[in-house]
C-alpha positions in Angstrom: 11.4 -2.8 23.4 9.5 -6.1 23.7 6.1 -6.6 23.9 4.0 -8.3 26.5 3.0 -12.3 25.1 0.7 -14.4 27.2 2.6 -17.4 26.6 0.2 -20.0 28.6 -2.1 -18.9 25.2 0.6 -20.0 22.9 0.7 -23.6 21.8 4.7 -23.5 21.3 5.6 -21.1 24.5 8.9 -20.9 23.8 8.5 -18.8 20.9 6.8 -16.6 23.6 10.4 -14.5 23.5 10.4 -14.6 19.7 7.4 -12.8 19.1 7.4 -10.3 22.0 11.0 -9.1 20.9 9.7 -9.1 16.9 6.2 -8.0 17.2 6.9 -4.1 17.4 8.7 -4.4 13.8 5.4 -6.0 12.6 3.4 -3.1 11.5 6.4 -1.4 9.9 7.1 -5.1 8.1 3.1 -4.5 6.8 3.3 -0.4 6.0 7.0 -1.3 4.0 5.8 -4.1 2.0 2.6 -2.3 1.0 4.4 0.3 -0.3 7.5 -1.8 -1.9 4.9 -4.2 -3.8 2.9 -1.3 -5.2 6.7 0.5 -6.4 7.6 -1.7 -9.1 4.3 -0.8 -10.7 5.0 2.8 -10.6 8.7 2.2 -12.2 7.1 0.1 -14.9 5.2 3.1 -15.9 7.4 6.0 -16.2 10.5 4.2 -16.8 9.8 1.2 -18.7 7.1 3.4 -20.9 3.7 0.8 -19.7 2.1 4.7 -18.7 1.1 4.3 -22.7 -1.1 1.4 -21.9 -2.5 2.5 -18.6 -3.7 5.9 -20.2 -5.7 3.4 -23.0 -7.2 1.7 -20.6 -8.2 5.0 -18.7 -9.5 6.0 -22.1 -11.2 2.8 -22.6 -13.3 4.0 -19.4 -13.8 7.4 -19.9 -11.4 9.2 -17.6 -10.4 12.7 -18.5 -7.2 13.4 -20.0 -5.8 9.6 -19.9 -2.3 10.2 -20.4 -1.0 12.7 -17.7 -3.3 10.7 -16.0 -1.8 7.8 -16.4 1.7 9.6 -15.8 0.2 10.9 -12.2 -0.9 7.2 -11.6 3.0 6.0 -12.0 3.9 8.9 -9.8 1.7 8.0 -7.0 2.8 3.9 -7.6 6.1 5.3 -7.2 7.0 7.9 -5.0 4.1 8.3 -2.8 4.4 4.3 -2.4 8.1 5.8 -1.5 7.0 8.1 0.8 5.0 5.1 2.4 8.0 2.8 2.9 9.5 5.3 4.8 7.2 6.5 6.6 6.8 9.9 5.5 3.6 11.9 5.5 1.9 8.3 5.8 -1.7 8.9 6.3 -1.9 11.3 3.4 0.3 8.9 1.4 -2.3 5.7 2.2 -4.9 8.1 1.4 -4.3 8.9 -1.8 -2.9 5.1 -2.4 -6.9 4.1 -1.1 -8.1 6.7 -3.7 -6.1 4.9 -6.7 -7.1 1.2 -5.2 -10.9 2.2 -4.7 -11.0 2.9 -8.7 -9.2 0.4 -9.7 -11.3 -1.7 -7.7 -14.1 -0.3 -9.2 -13.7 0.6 -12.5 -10.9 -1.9 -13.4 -11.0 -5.0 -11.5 -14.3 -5.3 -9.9 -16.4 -6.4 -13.1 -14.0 -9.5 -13.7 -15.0 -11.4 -10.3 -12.6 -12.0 -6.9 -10.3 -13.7 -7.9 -6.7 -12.2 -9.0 -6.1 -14.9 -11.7 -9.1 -14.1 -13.5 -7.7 -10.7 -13.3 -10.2 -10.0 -10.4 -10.3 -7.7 -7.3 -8.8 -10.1 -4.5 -5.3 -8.5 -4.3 -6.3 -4.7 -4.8 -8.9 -5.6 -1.8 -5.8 -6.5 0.0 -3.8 -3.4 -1.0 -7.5 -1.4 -0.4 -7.5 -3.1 3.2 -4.0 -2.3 3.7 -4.1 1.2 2.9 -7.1 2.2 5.5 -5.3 0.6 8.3 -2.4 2.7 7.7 -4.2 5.5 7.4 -5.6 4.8 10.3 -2.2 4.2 12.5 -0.4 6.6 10.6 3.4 6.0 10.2 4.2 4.0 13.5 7.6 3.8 15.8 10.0 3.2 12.8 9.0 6.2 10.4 10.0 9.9 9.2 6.9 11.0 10.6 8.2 10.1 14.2 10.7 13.0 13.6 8.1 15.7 13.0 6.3 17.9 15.1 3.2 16.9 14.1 1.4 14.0 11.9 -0.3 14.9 8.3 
């Protein structure tokens, strides 16, 4: 199903077509690659054995019991990123997902300025930002949780 373009408002109308036919895919395109960038992290963690250095850093600030901690922190960075990609159970999944970027933002990240090469908060703002408008949408056209009776 295409969506309506005003293509007077476009400076290249021709790609008028283009986008109408594409732009339904683009929120899927945004809740998949949020999910699928945040995955690898997740795998690095419990299957490449980095959870040993997340849980000293989360000792490093004080958190409670760092290293199941740590190992619940790869979960979520894996298979609820997972669960986001396709869909499934998607506002609970960006709701937790906002939970783990609000303390990283604060606790981690924030302290070291904006930007990401000084190892600052610019892109878990991004993945922050992302996450509350996909809780807010929910899972979209192209998801699992169009198949269920009702939305989490």
């Amino acid at each position: 199903m295409s969506e309506q373009i005003d293509r007077q408002r476009l400076f290249f109308p021709a790609l008028g077509g283009l986008y109408g036919a594409l732009a339904p895919l683009s929120y899927t395109l945004v809740r998949i690659s949020a999910g699928a960038i945040l995955m690898p992290h997740g795998w690095q963690k419990l299957v490449n054995g980095t959870a040993v250095n997340t849980a000293k850093g989360l000792a490093a600030k004080g958190f409670p019991a760092p290293v199941p901690l740590a190992y619940l922190v790869g979960f979520c960075e894996l298979f609820v990123a997972a669960a986001l990609v396709i869909g499934l159970f998607t506002r609970l999944c960006a709701g937790i997902l906002w939970v783990q970027m609000l303390v990283i933002l604060i606790f981690f990240v924030g302290p070291k300025g904006y930007f990401w090469g000084n190892q600052g908060y610019e892109f878990v703002l991004l993945w922050l930002l992302l996450f509350t408008a996909i809780l807010f949408r929910g899972g979209g056209r192209y998801s699992v949780d169009r198949l269920l009776p009702k939305e989490f």
